[in-house]
N, C-alpha and C positions, 0 to 999 in steps of 0.2 A: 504494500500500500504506500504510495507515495504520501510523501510529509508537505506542507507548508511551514518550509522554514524562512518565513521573512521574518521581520523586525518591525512591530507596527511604531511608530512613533506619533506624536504630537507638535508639529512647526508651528513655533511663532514667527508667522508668515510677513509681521511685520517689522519686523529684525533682518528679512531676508530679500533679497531680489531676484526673481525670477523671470527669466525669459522661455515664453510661447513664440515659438517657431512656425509661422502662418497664419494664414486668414480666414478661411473656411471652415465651414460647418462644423469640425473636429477641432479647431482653435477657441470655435465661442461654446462649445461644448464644453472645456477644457478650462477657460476663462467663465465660464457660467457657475458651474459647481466649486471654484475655486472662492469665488467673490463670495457664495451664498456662502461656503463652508469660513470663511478665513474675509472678511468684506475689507480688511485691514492690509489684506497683501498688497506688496510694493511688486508690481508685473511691469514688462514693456513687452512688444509683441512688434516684431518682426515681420512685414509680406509687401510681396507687391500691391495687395489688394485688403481692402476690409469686407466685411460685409455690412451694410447699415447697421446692423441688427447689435454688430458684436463693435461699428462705433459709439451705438446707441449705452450700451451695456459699459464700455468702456468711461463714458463719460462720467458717470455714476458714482467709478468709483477709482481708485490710485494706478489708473493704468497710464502707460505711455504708447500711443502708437508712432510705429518706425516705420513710413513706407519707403522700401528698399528689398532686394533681395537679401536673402541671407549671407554675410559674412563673419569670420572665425571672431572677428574686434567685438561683434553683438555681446559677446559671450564675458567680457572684461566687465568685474566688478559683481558676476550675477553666480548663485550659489546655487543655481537648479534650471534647468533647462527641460522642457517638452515640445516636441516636433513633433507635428499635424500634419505638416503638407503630405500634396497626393502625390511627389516627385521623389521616390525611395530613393533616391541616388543621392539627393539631397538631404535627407535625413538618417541615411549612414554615415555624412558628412559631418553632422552637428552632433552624432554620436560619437564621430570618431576622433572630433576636434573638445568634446566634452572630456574624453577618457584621457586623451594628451594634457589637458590642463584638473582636471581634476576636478570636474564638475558633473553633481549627479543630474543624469539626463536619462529623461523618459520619451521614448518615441514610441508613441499613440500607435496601440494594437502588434505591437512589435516586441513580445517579449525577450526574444535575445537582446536588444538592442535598448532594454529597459534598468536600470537601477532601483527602482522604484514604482509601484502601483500606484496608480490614481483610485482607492475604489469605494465601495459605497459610504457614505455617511448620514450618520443619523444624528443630528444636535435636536435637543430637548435644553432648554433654557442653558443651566453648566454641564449638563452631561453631553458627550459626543462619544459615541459609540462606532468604528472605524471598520470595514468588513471588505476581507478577502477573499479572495477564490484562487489564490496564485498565480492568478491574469488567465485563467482557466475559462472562466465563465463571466463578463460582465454583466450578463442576464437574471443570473444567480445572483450577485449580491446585490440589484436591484430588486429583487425580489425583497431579500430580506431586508434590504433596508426599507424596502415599504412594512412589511412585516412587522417590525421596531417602532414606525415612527405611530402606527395603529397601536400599539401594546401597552407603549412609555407614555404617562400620563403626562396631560400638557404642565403639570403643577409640581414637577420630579424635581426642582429649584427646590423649594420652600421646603422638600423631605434633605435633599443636600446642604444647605443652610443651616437647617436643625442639628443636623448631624455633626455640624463642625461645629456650633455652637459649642453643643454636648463635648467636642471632643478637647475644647479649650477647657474645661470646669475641670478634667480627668486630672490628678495628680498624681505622680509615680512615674517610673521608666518608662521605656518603648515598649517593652512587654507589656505590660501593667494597660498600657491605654490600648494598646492591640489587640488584648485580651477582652476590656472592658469594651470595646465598640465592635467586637464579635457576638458578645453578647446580649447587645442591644440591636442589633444588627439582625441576627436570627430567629428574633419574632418577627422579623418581616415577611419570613418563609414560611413558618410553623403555621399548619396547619390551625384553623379555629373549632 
């Protein structure tokens, strides 16, 4: 049975700069889910062309658009890169000029040529729930991620609030409060 061994993390997107490689439909796909998940990211976006849709979207929020082809210079000063275009020769380019300077770079639908997934998200006020399929399935974890966003009450804030409230009052070591907000923790589960 195969494994997913990724590493999920959490980017503070706006600490970081990222360039989107293109303009079409898989760029403001790309740019759509990133703004919703992270509205704070610092993005520029690279193409010969925009589409209204994804200047419109851009306007909104911290994006820069570059109309230009792609060149290796885009890449100076940006900590994450994803290529959309529909020109593959192109986008083994900005993969292969990423791996030279050391920049993680995802090229859309192209898992060899990936460092990182883009994939489902589910935010609920503080909670964000991040969902993989090992670039397997993106069908799949939009499923679930619809599946999550129906289940997580829209008021899952104010039980995380409480909880760290709670978990300031705790006196004692790390064990001690680990112990104690396991505790209180697992009447969440238990059965009534």
């Amino acid at each position: 049975m195969e494994r997913n061994n990724l590493y999920p993390i959490f980017l503070k997107t706006a600490k970081l700069h990222i360039l989107i490689v293109g303009g079409g439909n898989v760029a403001e796909e790309k740019l759509t889910f990133l703004t919703k998940s992270s509205p704070d990211a610092k993005v520029a976006m690279v193409s010969p062309m925009f589409r209204e849709t994804t200047k419109e979207l851009a306007s909104k929020f911290d994006v820069k658009l570059i109309i230009d082809t792609y060149h290796i210079q885009y890449l100076k000063g940006k900590h994450m890169v994803v290529a959309t275009t529909d020109v593959p020769e192109v986008n083994v380019q900005v993969y292969n000029d990423c791996r030279a300077l050391d920049k993680l770079v995802n090229v859309a639908d192209n898992p060899p040529y990936c460092d990182f997934y883009m994939g489902g998200i589910v935010t609920k006020g503080n909670v964000k729930i991040a969902i993989s399929t090992n670039g397997k399935s993106p069908t799949t974890a939009k499923r679930l991620r619809q599946f999550f966003e129906d289940v997580i009450p829209e008021d899952i804030t104010k039980m995380v609030q409480n909880l760290n409230d709670y978990r300031k009052t705790i006196k004692g070591d790390f064990e001690h409060k680990v112990e104690k907000m396991n505790e209180i923790t697992q009447k969440l589960i238990e059965k009534a």
